[in-house]
N, C-alpha and C positions, 0 to 999 in steps of 0.2 A: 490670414493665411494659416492654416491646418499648421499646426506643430508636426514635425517630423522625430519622432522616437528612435535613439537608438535599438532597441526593443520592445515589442509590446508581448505581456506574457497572458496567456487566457486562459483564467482558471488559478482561485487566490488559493488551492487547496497546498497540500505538502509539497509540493514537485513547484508549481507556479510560487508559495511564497521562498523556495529556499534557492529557486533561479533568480527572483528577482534580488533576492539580499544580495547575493554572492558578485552579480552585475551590476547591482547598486553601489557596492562595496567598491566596483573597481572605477566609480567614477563615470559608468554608462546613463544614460537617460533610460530612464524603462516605465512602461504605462500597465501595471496590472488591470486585468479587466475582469468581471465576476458578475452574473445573472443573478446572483443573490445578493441581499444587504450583510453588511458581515457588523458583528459572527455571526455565521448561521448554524444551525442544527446541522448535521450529518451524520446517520446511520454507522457506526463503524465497532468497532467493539473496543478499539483504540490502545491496542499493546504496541508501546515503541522499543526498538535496542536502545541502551545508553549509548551504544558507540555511535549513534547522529552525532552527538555531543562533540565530538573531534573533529567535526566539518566546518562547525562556528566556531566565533570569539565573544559570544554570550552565553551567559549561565538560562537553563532553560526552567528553571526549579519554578518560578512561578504560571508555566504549562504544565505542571505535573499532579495531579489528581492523587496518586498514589502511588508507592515501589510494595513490587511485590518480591517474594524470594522464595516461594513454595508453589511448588506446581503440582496438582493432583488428575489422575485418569480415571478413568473407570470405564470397563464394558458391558453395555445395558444396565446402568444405574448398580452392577456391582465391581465382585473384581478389581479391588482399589490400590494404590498405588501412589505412596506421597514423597514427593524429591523434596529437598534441600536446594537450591541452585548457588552450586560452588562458584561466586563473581564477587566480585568488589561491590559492585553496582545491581542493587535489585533491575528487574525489570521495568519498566514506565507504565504507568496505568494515566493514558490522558484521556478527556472530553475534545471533541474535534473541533467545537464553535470555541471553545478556550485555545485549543493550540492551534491553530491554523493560521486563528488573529491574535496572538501572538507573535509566530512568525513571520504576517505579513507587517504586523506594527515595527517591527526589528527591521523590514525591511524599508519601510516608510521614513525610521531614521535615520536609513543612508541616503536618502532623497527617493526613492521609487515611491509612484504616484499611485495611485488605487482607486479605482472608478469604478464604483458599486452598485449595485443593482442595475445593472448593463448588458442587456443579452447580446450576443455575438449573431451576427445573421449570415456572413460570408466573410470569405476570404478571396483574393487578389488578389495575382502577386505580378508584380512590374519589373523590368529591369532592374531598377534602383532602388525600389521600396516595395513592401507591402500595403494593402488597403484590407484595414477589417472594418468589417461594416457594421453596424449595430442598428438597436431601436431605435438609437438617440440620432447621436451622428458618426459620422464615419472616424476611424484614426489612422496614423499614418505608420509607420515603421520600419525600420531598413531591412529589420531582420523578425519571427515571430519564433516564439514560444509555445505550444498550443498545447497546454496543461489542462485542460475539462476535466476530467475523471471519465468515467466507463460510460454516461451516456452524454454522449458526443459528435457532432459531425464534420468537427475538423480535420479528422483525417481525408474525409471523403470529398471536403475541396480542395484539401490538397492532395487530393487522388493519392494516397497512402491504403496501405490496408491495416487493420486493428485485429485482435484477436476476436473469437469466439464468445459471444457473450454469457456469464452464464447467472443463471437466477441465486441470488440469495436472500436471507431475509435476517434480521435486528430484533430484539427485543427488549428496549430498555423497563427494569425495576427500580423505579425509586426506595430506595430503604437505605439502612446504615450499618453496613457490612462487619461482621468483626474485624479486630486490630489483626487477626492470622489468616483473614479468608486467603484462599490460596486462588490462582488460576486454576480453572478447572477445565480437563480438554476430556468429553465424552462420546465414547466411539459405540455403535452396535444399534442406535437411531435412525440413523443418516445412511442411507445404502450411495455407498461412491463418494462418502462425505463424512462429517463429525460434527459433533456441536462445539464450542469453545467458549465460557463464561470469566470475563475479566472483573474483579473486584473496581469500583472507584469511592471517593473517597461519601461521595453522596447515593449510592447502587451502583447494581450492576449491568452489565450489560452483555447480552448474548446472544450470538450470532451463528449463522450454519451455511452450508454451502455446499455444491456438489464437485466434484475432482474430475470425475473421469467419466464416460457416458453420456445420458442424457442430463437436460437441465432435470433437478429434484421437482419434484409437486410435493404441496401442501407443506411450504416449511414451514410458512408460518404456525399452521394447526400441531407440527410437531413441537416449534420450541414452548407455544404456549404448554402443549401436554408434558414438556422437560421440566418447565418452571411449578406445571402443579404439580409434580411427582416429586419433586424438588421442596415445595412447599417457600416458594419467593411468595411473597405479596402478590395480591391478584389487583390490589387499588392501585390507580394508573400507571398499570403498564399501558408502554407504547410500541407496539409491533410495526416497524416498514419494511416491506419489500422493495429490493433493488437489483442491481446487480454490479456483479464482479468478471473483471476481465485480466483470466492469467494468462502468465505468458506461455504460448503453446509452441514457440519457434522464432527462429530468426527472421527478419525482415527489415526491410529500408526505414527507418525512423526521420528520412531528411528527404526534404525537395528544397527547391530554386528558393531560398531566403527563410525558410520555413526546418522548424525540427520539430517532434513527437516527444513528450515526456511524460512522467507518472503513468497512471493507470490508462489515459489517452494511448501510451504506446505499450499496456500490459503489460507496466512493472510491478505483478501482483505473484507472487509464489505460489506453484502450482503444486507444493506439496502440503503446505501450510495458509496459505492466503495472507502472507502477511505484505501490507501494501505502502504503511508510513515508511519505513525506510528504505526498502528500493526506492520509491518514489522519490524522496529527499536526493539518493543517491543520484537519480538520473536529472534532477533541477540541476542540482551542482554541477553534472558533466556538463548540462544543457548551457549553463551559463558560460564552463570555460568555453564551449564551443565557440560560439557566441562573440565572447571578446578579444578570441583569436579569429574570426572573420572580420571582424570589426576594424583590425588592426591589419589586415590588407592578407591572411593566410586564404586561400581561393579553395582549401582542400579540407577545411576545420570543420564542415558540417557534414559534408562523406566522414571523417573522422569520429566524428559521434556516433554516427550507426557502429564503425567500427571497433570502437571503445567496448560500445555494449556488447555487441558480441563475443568480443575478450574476454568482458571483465564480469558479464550477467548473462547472455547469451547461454555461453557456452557449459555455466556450472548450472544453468536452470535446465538443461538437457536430461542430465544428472538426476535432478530432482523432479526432472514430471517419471525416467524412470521410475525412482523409485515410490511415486508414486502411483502409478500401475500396476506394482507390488502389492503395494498396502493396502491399496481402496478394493482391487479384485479379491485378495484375501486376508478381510481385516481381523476377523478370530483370530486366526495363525499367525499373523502379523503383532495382533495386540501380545500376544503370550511370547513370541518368540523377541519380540524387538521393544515397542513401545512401553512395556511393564519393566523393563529394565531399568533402574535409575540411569546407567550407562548414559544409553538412549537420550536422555533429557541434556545431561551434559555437554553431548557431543552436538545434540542440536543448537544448546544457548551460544557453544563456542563458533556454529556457524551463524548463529544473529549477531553475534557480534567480530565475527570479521577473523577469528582465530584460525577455522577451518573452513575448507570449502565443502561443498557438494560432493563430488568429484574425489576426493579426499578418503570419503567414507563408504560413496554409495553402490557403487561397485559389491564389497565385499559386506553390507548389508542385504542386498537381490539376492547375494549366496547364500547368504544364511535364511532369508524368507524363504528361497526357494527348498531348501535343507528342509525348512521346518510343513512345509505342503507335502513334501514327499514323506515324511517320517507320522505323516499326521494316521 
């Protein structure tokens, strides 16, 4: 007889392992499922907030690559500009085959089960349980998780809609960074976009993407021309193309047994593309959901769409603003906003949970707009 799961979560990345821990934690059966063998490799440039840190009850110090506490801009490789980051807590520089399995190892300790190299082929959903289907064989579950990342077709059997997909591309350099490399976020490259290079503790790694308009062409041809104007190592880099799905608006994250999380439901920032900690963020909600339907609430999975909306929804509004701002005019934007140390400050204080969106972005539009008209 087919095991029947309290949960099955699909998709072992950030969102899928910190849904599973947190429904492990509470004593759920839960069956992680992933098309990959883990760890595996993923694309990501991999800057986290420390404040995930406050969602668990383990120290994460052996996923972390490196802390950083310097953040450097530049527009067209000039025009520089080097912050401090006034925190307790440098930033997280991780590798994502290190933290992912990691976090699903954490979650393996609280019993959740993880069945690897398993591709998902459909979804089912029944009165009483769900049926995902795989290569292997089928699994059962009362309730589902559906965690993939950006390329995905879970939504689309559970007739959900996803965001806009949009192209980006990776460039890892193996080499061995200095003890001060800083973050670096490089604007005047990328039309409608930026580039962003995070130190780790073995290279580094850089990535770019598009904000607003059409998908970019030829990222990849530009990060490689970043890194040799740059002068990284040209011996094995590894450049992939992928993509990224921000979030462009509200929408239903839940049907009949089934919820959307991570980047599956575009928990990516549209001003920034930062995706580990939304992502973590929405596993967590996914899970309280989860084990309040579990526990007989009939209104707990509408509820999670409605969380999001509250709690991410409504400040990422905020933030594709101001990103319409900045990516239409990012000269006037970099001089007027970004070059400010200010600027930096007020952003780490919205990665980690001190300010919103919402909070600031209002009376930064007026000052872009200030600085286009005085230009």
């Amino acid at each position: 007889m087919t095991e029947l799961y309290d949960c099955i979560v699909i998709g072992a990345g950030p969102a899928g392992g910190s849904a599973a821990y947190h429904l492990a934690k509470q004593g759920r059966s839960v069956l992680v499922l992933d098309k990959q063998p883990q760890p595996r490799y993923r694309p990501c440039a991999g800057g986290v907030s420390p404040v995930v840190a406050q969602w668990f009850d383990f120290d994460f110090a052996p996923a972390i690559s490196r802390k950083v506490k310097t953040v450097r801009y530049t527009w067209k490789y000039d025009d520089p500009v080097v912050v401090e980051l006034e925190t307790q807590e440098p930033m997280w520089m991780v590798r994502r085959d290190r933290f992912d399995d990691f976090l699903i190892t954490q979650a393996q300790s609280q019993g959740a089960e993880l069945r690897d190299g398993t591709t998902v082929t459909g979804i089912r959903v029944e009165s009483d349980r769900v049926w995902v289907e795989t290569d292997t064989e089928p699994a059962a579950g009362r309730y589902v998780i559906a965690a993939s990342g950006a390329n995905n077709t879970c939504a689309e059997w559970l007739k959900l809609k996803t965001p806009k997909v949009r192209s980006a591309a990776t460039l890892e350099v193996p080499m061995e960074p200095s003890a001060d490399a800083p973050i670096d976020f490089a604007f005047g490259q990328v039309k409608n976009g930026f580039i962003w290079q995070f130190p780790k503790a073995d290279g580094v790694s850089v990535s770019t993407s598009t904000f607003i308009g059409g998908n970019g062409k030829n990222l990849s041809k530009t990060l490689s021309d970043y890194a040799d104007r740059l002068g990284l190592p040209a011996e094995n880099r590894q450049i992939t193309e992928g993509s990224v799905l921000l979030w462009d608006g509200d929408r239903t994250l839940h049907s009949d047994r089934a919820l959307l999380a991570g980047e599956a439901a575009g928990f990516v920032d549209p001003l920034t593309a930062e995706g580990i900690r939304p992502s973590m963020f929405s596993g967590m909600k996914a899970a309280e959901a989860i084990d309040r339907a579990l526990s007989g609430d009939t209104d707990a999975l509408a509820g999670y769409t409605q969380t999001v909306r509250d709690s991410w929804g409504a400040d990422m509004t905020w933030a594709s603003r101001l990103a319409g701002a900045l990516y239409r005019f990012p000269g006037i934007a970099y001089k007027a906003a970004i070059k400010q140390p200010i600027a930096t400050q007020i952003m780490l204080k919205i990665l980690c949970g001190e300010l919103r969106y919402s909070d600031v972005a209002d009376r930064a539009i007026r000052k872009l707009s200030g600085g286009l008209m005085g230009s």
